[in-house]
C-alpha positions in Angstrom: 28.6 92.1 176.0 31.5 93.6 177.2 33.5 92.7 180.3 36.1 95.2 181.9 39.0 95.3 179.9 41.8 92.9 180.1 44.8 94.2 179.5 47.1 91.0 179.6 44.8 89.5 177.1 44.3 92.3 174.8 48.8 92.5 174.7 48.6 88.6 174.3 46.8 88.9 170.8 48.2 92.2 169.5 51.8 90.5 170.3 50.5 87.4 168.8 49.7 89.7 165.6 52.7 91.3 166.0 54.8 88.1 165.5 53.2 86.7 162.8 53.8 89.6 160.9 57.3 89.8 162.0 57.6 85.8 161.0 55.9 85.5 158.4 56.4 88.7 156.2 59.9 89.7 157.6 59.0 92.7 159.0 60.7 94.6 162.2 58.7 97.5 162.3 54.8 97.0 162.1 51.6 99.3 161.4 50.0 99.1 164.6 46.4 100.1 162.8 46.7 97.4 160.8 47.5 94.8 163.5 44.3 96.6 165.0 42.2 96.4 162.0 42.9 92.3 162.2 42.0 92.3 165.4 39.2 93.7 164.3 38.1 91.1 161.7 39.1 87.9 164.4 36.9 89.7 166.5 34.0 89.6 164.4 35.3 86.0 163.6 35.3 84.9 167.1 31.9 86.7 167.5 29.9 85.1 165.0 31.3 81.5 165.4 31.4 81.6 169.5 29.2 84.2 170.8 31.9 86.7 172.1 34.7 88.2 171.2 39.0 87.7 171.7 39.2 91.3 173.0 37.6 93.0 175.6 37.3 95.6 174.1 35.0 98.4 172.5 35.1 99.1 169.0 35.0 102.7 168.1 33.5 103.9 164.6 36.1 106.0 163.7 37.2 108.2 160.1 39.6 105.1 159.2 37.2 102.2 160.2 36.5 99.9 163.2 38.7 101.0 165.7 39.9 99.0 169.6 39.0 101.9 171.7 41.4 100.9 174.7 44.3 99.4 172.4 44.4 102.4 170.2 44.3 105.2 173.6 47.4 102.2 174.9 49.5 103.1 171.6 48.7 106.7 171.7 50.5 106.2 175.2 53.6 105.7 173.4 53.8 109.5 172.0 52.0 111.3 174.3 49.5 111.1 177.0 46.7 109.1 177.9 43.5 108.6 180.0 43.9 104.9 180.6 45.8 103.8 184.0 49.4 103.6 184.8 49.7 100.2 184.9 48.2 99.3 181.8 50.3 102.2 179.8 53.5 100.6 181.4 52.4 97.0 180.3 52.4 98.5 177.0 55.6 100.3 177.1 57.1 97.4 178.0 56.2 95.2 175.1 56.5 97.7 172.2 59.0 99.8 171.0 57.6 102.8 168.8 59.8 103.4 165.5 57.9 106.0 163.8 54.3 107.5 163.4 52.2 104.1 164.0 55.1 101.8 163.6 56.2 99.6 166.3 58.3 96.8 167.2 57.1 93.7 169.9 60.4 93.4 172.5 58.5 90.7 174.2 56.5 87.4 173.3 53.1 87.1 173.1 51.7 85.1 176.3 49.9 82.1 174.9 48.2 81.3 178.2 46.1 84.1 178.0 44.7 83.0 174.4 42.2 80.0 174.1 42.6 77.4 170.9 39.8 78.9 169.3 40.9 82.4 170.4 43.9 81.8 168.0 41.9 80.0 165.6 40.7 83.6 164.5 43.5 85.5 165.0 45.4 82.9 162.7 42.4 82.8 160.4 42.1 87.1 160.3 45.5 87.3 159.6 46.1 84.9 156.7 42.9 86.9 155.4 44.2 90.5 156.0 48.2 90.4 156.3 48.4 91.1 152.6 45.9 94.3 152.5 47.6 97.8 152.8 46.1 99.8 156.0 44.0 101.9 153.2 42.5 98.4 152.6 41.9 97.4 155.9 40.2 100.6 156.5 37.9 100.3 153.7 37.2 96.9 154.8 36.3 97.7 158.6 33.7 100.2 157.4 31.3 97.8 157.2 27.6 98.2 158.1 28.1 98.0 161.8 30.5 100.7 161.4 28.5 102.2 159.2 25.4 102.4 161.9 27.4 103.8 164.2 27.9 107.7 165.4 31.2 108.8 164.2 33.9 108.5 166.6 31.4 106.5 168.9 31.1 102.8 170.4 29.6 100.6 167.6 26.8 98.0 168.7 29.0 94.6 169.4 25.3 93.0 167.3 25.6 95.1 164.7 29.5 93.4 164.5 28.1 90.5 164.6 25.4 90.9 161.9 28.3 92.3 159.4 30.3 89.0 160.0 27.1 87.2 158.9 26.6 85.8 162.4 23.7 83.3 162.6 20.5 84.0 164.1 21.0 81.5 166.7 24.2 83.5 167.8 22.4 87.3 167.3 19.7 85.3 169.9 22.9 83.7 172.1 24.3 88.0 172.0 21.1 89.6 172.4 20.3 87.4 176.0 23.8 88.0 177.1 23.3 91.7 176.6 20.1 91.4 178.3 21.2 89.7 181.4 24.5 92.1 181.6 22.1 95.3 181.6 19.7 93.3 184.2 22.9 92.5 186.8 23.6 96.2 185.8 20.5 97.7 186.7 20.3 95.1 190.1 23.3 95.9 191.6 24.0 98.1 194.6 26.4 100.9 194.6 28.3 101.5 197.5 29.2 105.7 197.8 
């Protein structure tokens, strides 16, 4: 279900997240796991109402919940190394400064062009959901089954996600045949060595 990871899209709606909370709750510094744990949930939205999800992203089952595996190895960039490419930890870099142990601060606006209307439906509707819940909250909250099914510290099944959010069976059919025909191109294409 799962494209290759878009990095200008991914910043767009943690930035997005990022401002709200700065807006709405008058807050400089944020809790990056929390912005990540709403992501999480307008994910899950987006999933179960269109069929795919904001991010591009994989979420990991980790000890403190659902987890964005590429946004949360992006933010480790910020103290110390990562595995992810150059360009995508300087991308980062230069939209967030870190103020302390996962507490950072957006130093640029969130691109809107890279977010669809319904794309910020969720986001808007997550947040308004989640802004008030402490990060222990959140993380109690994004242990849900699919998280639940899941190996510890592995990728947890994007239908699984979908099933927690109380998806449809019409969309867990829509999933299932996207997922099907991704493996199929998978296994049909050449690979040139």
């Amino acid at each position: 279900m799962q494209t290759k990871f878009n990095i200008d899209k991914a910043k767009a709606a943690t930035l997005y997240i990022f401002e709200k909370f700065e807006y709405k709750l008058q807050k400089q510094e944020v809790n990056f796991l929390s912005v990540f744990k709403i992501l999480y949930f307008a994910d899950q939205k987006h999933l179960v109402k269109y069929g795919r999800t904001i991010l591009t992203d994989e979420y990991i089952a980790m000890k403190n919940g659902a987890m964005p595996s590429n946004l949360h190895e992006l933010f480790k960039s910020l103290y110390h190394y990562s595995t992810l490419e150059n360009k995508f930890i300087d991308s980062i870099k230069k939209s967030f400064f870190l103020c302390g142990y996962y507490q950072a601060k957006a130093i640029q606006k969130a691109d809107l062009d890279e977010l669809s209307k319904s794309d910020i439906e969720c986001l808007d509707s997550s947040f308004e959901e989640n802004n008030s819940l402490s990060f222990e909250e959140l993380a109690e909250k994004s242990k849900d089954k699919a998280w639940k099914l899941a190996d510890f510290d592995n990728r947890m099944n994007i239908k699984e996600i979908a099933k927690a959010g109380k998806a449809s069976q019409e969309i867990l059919l829509y999933i299932e045949s996207h997922l099907e025909n991704q493996t199929i191109y998978f296994s049909t294409s050449k690979v040139n060595v």
